[in-house]
C-alpha positions in Angstrom: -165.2 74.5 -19.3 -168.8 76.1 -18.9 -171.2 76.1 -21.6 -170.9 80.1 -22.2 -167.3 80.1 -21.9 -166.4 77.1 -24.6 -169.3 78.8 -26.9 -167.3 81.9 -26.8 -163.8 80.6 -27.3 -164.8 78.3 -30.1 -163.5 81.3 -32.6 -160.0 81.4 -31.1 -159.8 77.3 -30.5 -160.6 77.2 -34.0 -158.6 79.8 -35.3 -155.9 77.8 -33.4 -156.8 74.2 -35.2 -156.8 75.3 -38.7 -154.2 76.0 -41.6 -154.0 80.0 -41.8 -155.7 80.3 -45.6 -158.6 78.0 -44.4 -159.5 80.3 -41.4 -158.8 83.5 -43.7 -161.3 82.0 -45.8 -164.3 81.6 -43.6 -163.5 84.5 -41.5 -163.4 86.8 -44.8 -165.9 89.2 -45.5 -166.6 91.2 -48.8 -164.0 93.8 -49.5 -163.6 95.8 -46.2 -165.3 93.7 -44.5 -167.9 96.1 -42.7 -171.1 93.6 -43.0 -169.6 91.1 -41.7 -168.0 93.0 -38.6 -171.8 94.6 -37.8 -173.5 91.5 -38.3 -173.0 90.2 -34.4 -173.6 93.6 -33.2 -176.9 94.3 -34.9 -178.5 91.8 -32.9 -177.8 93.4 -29.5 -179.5 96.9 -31.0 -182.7 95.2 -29.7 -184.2 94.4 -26.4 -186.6 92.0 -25.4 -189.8 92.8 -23.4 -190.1 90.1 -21.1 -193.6 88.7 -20.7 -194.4 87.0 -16.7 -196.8 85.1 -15.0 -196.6 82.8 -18.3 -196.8 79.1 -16.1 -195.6 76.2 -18.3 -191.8 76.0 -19.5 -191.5 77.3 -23.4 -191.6 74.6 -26.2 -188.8 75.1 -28.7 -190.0 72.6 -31.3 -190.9 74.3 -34.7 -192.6 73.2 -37.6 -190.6 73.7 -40.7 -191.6 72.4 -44.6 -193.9 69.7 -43.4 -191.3 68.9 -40.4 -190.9 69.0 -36.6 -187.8 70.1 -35.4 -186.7 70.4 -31.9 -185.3 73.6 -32.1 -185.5 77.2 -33.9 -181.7 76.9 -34.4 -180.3 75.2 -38.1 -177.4 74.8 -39.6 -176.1 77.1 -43.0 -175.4 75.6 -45.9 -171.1 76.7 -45.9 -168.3 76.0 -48.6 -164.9 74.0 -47.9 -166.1 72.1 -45.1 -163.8 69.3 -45.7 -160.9 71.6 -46.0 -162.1 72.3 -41.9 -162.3 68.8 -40.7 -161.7 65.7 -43.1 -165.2 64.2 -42.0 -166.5 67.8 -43.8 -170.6 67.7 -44.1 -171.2 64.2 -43.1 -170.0 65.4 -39.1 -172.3 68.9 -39.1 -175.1 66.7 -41.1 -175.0 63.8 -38.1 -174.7 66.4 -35.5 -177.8 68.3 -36.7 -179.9 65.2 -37.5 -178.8 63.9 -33.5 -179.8 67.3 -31.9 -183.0 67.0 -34.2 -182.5 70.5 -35.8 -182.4 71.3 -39.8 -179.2 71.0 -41.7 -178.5 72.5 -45.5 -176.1 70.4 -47.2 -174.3 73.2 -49.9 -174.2 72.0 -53.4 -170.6 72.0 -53.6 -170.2 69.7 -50.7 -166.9 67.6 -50.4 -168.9 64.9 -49.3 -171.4 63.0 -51.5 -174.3 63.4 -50.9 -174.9 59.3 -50.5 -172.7 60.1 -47.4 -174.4 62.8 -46.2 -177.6 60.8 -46.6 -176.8 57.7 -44.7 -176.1 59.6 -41.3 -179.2 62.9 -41.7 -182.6 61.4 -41.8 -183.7 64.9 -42.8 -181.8 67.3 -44.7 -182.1 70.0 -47.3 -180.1 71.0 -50.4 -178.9 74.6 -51.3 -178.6 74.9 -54.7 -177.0 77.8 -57.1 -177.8 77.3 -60.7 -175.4 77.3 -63.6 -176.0 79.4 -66.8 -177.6 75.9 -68.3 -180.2 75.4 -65.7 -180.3 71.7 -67.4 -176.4 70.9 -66.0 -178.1 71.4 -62.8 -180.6 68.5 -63.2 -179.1 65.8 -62.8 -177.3 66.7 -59.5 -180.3 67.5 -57.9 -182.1 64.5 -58.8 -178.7 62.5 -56.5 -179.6 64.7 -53.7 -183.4 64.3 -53.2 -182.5 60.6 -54.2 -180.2 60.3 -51.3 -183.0 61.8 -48.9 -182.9 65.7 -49.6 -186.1 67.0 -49.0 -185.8 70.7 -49.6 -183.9 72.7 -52.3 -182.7 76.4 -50.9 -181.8 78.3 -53.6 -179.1 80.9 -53.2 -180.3 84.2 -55.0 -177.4 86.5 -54.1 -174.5 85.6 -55.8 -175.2 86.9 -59.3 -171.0 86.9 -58.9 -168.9 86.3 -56.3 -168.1 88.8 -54.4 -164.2 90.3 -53.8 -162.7 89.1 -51.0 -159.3 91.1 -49.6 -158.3 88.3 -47.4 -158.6 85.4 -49.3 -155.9 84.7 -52.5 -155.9 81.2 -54.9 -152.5 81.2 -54.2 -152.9 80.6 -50.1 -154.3 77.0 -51.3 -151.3 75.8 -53.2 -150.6 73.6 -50.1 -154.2 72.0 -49.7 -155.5 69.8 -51.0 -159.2 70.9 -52.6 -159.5 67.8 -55.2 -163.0 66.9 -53.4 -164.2 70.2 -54.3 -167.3 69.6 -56.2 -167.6 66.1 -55.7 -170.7 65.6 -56.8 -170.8 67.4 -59.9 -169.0 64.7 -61.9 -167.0 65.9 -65.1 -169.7 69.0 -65.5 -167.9 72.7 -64.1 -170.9 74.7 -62.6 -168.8 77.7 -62.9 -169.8 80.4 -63.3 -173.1 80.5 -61.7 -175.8 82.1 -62.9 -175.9 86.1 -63.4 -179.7 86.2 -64.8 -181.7 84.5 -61.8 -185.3 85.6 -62.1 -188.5 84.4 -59.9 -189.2 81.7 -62.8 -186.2 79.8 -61.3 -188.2 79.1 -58.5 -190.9 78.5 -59.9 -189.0 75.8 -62.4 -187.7 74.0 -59.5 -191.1 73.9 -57.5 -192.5 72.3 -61.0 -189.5 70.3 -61.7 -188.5 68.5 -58.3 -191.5 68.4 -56.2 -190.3 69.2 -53.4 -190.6 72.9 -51.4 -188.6 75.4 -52.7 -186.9 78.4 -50.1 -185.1 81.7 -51.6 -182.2 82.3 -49.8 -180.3 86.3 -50.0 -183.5 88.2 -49.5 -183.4 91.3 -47.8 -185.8 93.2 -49.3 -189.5 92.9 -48.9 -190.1 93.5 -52.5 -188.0 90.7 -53.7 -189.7 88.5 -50.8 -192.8 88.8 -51.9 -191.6 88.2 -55.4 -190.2 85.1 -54.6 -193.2 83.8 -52.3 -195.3 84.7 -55.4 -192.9 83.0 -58.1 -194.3 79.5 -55.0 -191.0 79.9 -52.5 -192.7 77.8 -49.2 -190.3 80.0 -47.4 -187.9 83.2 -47.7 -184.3 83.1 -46.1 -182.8 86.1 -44.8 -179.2 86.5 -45.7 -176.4 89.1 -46.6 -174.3 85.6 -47.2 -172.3 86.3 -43.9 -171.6 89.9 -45.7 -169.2 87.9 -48.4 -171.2 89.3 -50.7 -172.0 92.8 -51.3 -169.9 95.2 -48.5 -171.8 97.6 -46.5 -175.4 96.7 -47.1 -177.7 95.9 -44.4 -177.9 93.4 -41.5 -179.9 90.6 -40.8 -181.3 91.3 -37.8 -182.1 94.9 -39.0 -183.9 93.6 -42.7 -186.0 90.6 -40.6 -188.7 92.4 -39.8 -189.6 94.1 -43.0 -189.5 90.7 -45.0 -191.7 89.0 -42.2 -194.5 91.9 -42.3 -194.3 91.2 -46.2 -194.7 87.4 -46.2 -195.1 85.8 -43.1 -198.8 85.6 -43.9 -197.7 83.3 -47.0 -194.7 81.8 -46.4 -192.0 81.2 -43.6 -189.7 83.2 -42.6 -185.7 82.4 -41.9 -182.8 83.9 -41.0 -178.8 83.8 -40.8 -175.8 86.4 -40.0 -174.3 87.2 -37.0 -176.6 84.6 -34.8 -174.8 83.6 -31.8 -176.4 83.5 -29.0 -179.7 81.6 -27.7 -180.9 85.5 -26.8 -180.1 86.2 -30.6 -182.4 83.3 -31.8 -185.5 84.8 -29.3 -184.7 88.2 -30.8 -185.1 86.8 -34.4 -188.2 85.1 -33.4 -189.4 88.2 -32.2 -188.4 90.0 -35.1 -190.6 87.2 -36.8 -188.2 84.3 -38.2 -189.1 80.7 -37.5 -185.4 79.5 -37.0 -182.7 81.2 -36.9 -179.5 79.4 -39.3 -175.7 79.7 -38.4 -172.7 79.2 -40.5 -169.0 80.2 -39.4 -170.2 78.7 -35.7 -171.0 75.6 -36.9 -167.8 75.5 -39.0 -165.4 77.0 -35.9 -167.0 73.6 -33.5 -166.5 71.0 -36.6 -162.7 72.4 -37.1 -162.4 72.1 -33.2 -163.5 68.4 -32.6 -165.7 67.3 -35.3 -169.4 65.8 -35.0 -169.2 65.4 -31.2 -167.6 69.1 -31.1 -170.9 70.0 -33.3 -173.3 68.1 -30.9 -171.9 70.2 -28.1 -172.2 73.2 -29.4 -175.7 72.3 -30.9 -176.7 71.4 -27.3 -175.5 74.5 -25.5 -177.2 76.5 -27.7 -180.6 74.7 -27.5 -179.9 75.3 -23.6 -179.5 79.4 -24.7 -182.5 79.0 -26.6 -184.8 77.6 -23.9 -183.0 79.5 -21.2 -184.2 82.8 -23.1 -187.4 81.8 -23.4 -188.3 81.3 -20.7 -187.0 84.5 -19.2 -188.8 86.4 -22.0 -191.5 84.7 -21.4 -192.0 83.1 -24.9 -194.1 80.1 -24.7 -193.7 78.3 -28.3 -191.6 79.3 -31.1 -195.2 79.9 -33.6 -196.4 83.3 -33.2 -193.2 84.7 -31.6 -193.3 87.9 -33.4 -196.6 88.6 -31.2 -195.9 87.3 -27.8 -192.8 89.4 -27.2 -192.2 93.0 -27.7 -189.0 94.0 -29.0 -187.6 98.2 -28.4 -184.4 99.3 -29.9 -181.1 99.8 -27.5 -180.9 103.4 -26.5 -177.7 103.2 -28.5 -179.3 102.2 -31.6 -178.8 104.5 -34.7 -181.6 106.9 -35.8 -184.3 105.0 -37.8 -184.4 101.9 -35.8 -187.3 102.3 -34.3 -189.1 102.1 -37.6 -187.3 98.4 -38.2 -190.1 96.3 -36.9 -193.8 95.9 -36.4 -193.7 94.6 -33.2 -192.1 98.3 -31.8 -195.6 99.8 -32.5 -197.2 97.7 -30.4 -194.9 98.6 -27.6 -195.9 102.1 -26.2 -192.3 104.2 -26.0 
């Protein structure tokens, strides 16, 4: 099968391969569900300016935390991976660490993180804090101990959010006694309601290691967190699982990168599925791009090698794309290429980005 046409059946193949409440769960969005149905669409709102006459082929490496990677493309920290494939994180942490992109272990992995370690030379940790910040201590300190070089705190899920599609009782017949497997006797739950910048701040201080805020859609809160020492700010509506009907990725991107790109990096998830999406959010000004259900829909399909492929396909998207836009290197994206809004854009997108007034319309 052709590289576009596996990438694009991987939902259904997937859909196919797993028990009904374990597809329910990661195809759930918030409530109705609208976020997550706009997120893929938002990206195609914006079209690319194609640069010419640009002579050598585009370099995809990027520089993230201190780190070369080889491409703009990473993998989202995502829940119940073991309840996809029985290999769970270790396969999308071995497949990521092969095609030499980043990979965010989640903090409730059902893997430990010992396992996760011996097969990623490079990995990062997303973290969500318990009420006792303290409870949280010691399970970080396993993590950077087993090679976790990055903490990504998640600063959108103050509670979690309600979910139509997805009912305890649809578990009854799976087994979920990994869950939390490296949490020991201690029950995170609940997280956290009262986040503030400080947390960031504590964990810089505390662990040593760079600190990224992940949820941030709003400039204001951006800057917040790159002032509270975040070495970068994730963009996220949590794959719209968490609060229904706010805003897409793709359309918040550019407002956060104006705010803090200066400062701090800039990354992105939601809706990314294409190598033509990643050049967008480069334009938009990310410096990689993060996916979550697409990683999840190749592990469910055929494991780590079913990862690899679709790693490798879309690294081929990626440097397919820019070279037709004419994008030489991933750094300074947002100023190489021009973006303009879709003619079928809604009213107010041309105001979404920096780059448009650049552009004459």
């Amino acid at each position: 099968m052709s590289t576009g046409r596996w990438l694009a059946a991987l939902p259904e193949t997937a859909e196919q391969s797993l028990p009904a409440p374990v597809w329910r769960f990661i195809a759930a969005g918030a409530r109705d569900g609208v976020a997550t149905a706009e997120a893929v669409d938002a990206w195609s709102r914006y079209r690319v300016v194609p640069r010419v006459l640009r002579g050598a082929a585009p370099d995809p490496s990027v520089r993230l935390l201190g780190e070369t990677y080889a491409s703009p493309l990473g993998v989202a920290p995502t829940a119940m991976q073991r309840a996809v494939h029985p290999d769970g994180e270790v396969a999308t942490a071995a497949a990521a660490a092969s095609a030499g992109v980043p990979y965010v272990a989640p903090v409730l992995a059902g893997r430990t993180f010992e396992e996760i370690g011996a097969r990623a030379d490079r990995w990062w940790l997303q973290v969500y804090l318990p009420p006792d910040r303290a409870v949280a201590a010691p399970v970080i300190e396993r993590a950077l101990e087993a090679g976790a070089s990055a903490l990504v705190l998640t600063v959108d899920t103050p509670v979690v959010g309600t979910k139509y599609d997805v009912a305890d009782e649809d578990w009854a017949t799976i087994d979920t006694s990994w869950h939390a497997a490296n949490w020991g006797p201690h029950d995170p739950h609940p997280w956290a309601s009262d986040l503030v910048p400080a947390d960031l701040t504590w964990l810089r201080a505390e662990f040593g290691v760079p600190v990224v805020a992940k949820g941030v859609l709003d400039p204001r809160d951006a800057t917040a967190c790159v002032d509270a020492g975040a070495a970068a700010v994730w963009v996220s509506n949590h794959g719209g699982r968490q609060l229904d009907r706010c805003v897409a990725t793709a359309d918040a991107l550019a407002g956060v990168a104006d705010a803090v790109s200066s400062r701090a990096q800039v990354y992105v998830d939601g809706g990314v599925r294409s190598g033509l999406d990643v050049v967008t959010a480069l334009a938009l000004g990310a410096h990689c791009a993060f996916v979550g259900r697409p990683a999840l829909w190749a592990l469910a399909v055929g494991g780590e090698a079913a990862v690899g492929r679709y790693l490798a396909e879309m690294a081929i998207e990626i440097a397919d794309a820019m070279q037709l836009a004419g994008l030489p290197a991933v750094s300074g994206a947002a100023r190489e290429v021009a973006l303009r809004p879709s003619a079928m854009a809604p009213l107010g997108a041309r105001e979404t980005t920096s780059d448009l007034r650049e552009y004459p319309m």
